[in-house]
N, C-alpha and C positions, 0 to 999 in steps of 0.2 A: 266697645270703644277702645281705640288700642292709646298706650301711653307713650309719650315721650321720651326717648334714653334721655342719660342725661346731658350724652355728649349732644344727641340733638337741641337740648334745653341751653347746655350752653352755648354752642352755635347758633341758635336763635338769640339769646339775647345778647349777645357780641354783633349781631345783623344787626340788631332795633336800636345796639348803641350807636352805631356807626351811623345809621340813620340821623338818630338825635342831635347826634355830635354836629352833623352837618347842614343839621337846621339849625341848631343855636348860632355857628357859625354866620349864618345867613343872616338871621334876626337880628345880629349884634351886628353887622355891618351897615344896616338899615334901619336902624335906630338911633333915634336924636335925643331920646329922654337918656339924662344920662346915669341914674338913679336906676332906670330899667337896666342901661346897657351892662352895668355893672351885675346888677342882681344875674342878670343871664351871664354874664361871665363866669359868674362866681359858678353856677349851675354847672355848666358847661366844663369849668375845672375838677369841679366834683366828679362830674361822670367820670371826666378824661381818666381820674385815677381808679376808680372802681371798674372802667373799661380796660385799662393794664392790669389790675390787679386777677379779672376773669381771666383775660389771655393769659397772663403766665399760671397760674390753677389749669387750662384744658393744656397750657404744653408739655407744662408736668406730667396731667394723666393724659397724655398718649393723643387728647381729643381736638388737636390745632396741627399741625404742622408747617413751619412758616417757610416760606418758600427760600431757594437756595441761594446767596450769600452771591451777590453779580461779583466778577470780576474785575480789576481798575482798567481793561480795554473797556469793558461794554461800559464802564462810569465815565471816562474819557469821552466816547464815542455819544452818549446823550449830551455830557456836557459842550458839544463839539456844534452840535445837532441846535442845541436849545441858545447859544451865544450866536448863534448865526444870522 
């Protein structure tokens, strides 16, 4: 049985958060109890920081690299795009 790096381990569970994230998301819009709604927010907040807190841990060690820094043309040019 071969094992997991650990950069795989945290890239996996950076996936399953993102996942999560976006079903709590879901759930809380569709929810009328609001006793629920909040418990899942609360959730939902939880992760969100234990979900930044992995990311910046893999980009320390080498194991993330987050993509390059757009330009103010290409932010312009969606914003341009998306007001349309």
């Amino acid at each position: 049985m071969q094992h997991m790096s650990d950069k795989e381990m945290v890239n996996d569970i950076l996936s399953q958060m993102k996942s999560s994230l976006t079903t709590y998301s879901t759930s809380i819009t569709e929810t009328s109890n609001q006793q629920l709604r909040q418990t899942l927010q609360q959730i939902r907040n939880s992760d969100e920081q234990f979900q930044y807190q992995l990311y910046q841990l893999a980009e320390t060690k080498g194991f993330y690299k987050p993509a390059t820094q757009a330009d103010v043309k290409d932010i312009q040019q969606v914003r341009s795009a998306v007001s349309s």
